[in-house]
N, C-alpha and C positions, 0 to 999 in steps of 0.2 A: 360639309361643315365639320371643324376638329372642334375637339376638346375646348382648345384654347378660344375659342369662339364663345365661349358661355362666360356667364357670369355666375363661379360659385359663390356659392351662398349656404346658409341655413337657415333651417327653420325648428319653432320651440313650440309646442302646444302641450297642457299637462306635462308638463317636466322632461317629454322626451324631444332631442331634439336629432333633425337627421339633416344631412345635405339636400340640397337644392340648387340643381343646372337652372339657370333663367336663361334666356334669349329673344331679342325682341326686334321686329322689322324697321327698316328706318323709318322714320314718321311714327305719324299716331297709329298703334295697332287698330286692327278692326273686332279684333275679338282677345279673351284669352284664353287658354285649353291647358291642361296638367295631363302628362303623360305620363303613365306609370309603365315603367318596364317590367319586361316577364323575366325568366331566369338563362342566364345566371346575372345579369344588369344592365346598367348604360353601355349599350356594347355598340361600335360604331355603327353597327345598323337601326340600332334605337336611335341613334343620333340622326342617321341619315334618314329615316321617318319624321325626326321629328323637324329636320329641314325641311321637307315640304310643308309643313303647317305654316312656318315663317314667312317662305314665300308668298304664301296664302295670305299674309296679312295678321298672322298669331304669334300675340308672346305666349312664349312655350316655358313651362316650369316642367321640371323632372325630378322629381323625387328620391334619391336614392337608397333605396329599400334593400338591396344586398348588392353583393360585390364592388368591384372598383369601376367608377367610373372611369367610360373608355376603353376599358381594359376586354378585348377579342376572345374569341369564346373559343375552349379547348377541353377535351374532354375532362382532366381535373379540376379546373376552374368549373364545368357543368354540376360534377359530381359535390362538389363542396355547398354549392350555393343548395340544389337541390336539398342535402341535407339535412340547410338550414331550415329551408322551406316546411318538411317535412316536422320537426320539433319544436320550432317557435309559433309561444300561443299566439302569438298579434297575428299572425295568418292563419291559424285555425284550418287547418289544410284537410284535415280529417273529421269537421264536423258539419255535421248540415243541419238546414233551416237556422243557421246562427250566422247575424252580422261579422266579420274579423275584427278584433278588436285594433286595428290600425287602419282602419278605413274611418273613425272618429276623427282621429290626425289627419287623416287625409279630405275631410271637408272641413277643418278648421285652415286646413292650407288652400282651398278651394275659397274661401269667406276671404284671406287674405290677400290672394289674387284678385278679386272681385272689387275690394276695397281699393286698390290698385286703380282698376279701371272705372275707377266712381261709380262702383256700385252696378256696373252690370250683369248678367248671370255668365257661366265662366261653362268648357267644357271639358270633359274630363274622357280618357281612352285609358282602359288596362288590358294586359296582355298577358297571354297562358295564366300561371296562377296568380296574377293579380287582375285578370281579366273584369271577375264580378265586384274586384272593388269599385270600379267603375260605375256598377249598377247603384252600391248599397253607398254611393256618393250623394244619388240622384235622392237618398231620404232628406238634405239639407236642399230649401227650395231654390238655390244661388247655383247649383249646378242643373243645366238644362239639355245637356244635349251629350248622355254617357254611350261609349260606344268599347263593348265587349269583344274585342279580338280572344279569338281561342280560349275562352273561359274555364278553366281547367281546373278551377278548386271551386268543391271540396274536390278534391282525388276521385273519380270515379269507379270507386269497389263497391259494388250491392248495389241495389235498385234506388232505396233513399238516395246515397252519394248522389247518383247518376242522373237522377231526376231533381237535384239538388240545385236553386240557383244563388248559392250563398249568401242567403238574406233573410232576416229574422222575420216576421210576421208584421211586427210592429213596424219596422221597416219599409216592409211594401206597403203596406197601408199609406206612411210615410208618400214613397215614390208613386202610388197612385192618385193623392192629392194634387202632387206636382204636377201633373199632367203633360208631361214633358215625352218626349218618342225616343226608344232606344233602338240601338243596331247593331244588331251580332254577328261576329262573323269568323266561318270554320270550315275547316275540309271534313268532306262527308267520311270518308274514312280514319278519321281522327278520332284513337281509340283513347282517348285523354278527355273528347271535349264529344262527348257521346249526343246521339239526337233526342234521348229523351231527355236532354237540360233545353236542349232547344223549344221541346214541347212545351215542357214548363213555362217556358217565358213567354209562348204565343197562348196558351193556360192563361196568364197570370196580366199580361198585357194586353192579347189583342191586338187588336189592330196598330195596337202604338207601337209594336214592336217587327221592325224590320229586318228581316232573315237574310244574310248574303251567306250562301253556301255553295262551296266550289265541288265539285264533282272528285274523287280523289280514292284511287292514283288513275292516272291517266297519259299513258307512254308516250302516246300523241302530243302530248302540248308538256312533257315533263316533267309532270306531277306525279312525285316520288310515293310510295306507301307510306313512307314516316313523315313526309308534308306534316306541321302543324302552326308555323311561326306564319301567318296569312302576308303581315305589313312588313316585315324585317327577313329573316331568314330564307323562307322559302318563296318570295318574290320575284318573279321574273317579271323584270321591269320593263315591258314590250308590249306597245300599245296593239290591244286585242286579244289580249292573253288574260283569261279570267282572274288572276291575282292582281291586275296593273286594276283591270277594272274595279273591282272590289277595292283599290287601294281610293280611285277616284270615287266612287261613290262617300268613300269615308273624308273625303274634302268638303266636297260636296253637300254631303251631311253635317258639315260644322260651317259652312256657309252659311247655310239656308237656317240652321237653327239658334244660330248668335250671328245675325244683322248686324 
């Protein structure tokens, strides 16, 4: 799927307004999902992730949070976006136990999607540092089914950071209302998206909370040390290969939890 395949758009909540990729299956979709890309943006392999969800029957929103959409990922282009990452408070990259303050905007675009689809409950995927927006989505009850690829802020430096699953108190309260089931997923050796955030969220969830954790590095099957992009970058897309798998399970998972 190109670029030109979307329908840009934007979107306005609270005064800020940002782009917005939509795409949607022929016929009537069967569900709708918001995909939030990691860094440095909509880069053709977020695109190409987010083709199999269409297939699957989802209109896909994309929100574009930094860089250009479309635009291939090259060390400058990494270096810039990260950054941005790193200094802008709406991602809050460096604090824990605090909501991001653009994860508000990003379930008012959740609610508009929903509205969309006459009111059904919508799902949401974030990746590396937009990973737990995903989670702090699931405080508004319209999103049901958030799913944490490589979670990777706050930044994990210090034990708080690390054990940090970027969401305010109030928040989970929030997402434990919901009662809705989340699914994380990361390479074990991903020094970004460490295992005691994982802890946390089998801590904090339980049972609701579904673990896909790939083994890593692993010379055998190719799994690099620096492995951490699970659904886009480090994908080897080869039926039997624990990333293909992890990729299915996360269809799968948006199947079965928006009917």
């Amino acid at each position: 799927m190109k670029l030109a395949d979307y329908t840009q758009t934007s979107f306005t909540h609270d005064g800020v307004t940002r782009p917005v990729l939509q795409h949607s299956p022929a016929g009537e979709p069967a569900r709708g999902i918001i995909v939030i890309h990691e860094v440095p943006g909509i880069t053709p392999a977020v695109l190409g992730f987010a083709e199999r969800l269409v297939e699957r029957g989802a209109t896909v929103w994309l929100p574009s949070l930094l860089g250009t959409p479309g635009q291939g990922r090259n060390v400058a282009y990494l270096a810039q976006t990260v950054a941005k990452v790193c200094v802008a408070q709406e991602f809050a990259a460096w604090a824990s136990h605090e909501t991001p303050p653009v994860v508000e905007w990003l379930r008012a675009l959740a609610r508009s999607l929903s509205q969309e689809l006459e009111g059904r409950a919508v799902g949401a995927l974030g990746m590396c540092f937009s990973g737990g927006f995903a989670l702090g989505m699931a405080a508004d009850p319209v999103v049901k089914a958030p799913v944490l690829s490589q979670p990777a802020g706050p930044f994990a430096l210090g034990r708080s950071r690390s054990r940090s699953i970027h969401v305010s108190d109030e928040d989970v309260a929030a997402i434990m209302a919901n009662g809705c089931q989340v699914m994380g997923l990361r390479f074990t050796g991903d020094l970004a998206v460490p295992a005691e955030r994982f802890a946390t969220l089998r801590d904090t969830l339980g049972d609701r909370f579904i673990a896909v954790e790939i083994d890593s590095p692993d010379r055998s099957l190719s799994i690099k040390r620096s492995a951490h992009s699970v659904l886009t970058e480090d994908l080897i897309d080869v039926p039997g290969h624990p990333t293909h798998a992890a990729l299915e399970q996360v269809l799968d998972f948006f199947d079965a939890q928006l009917p």
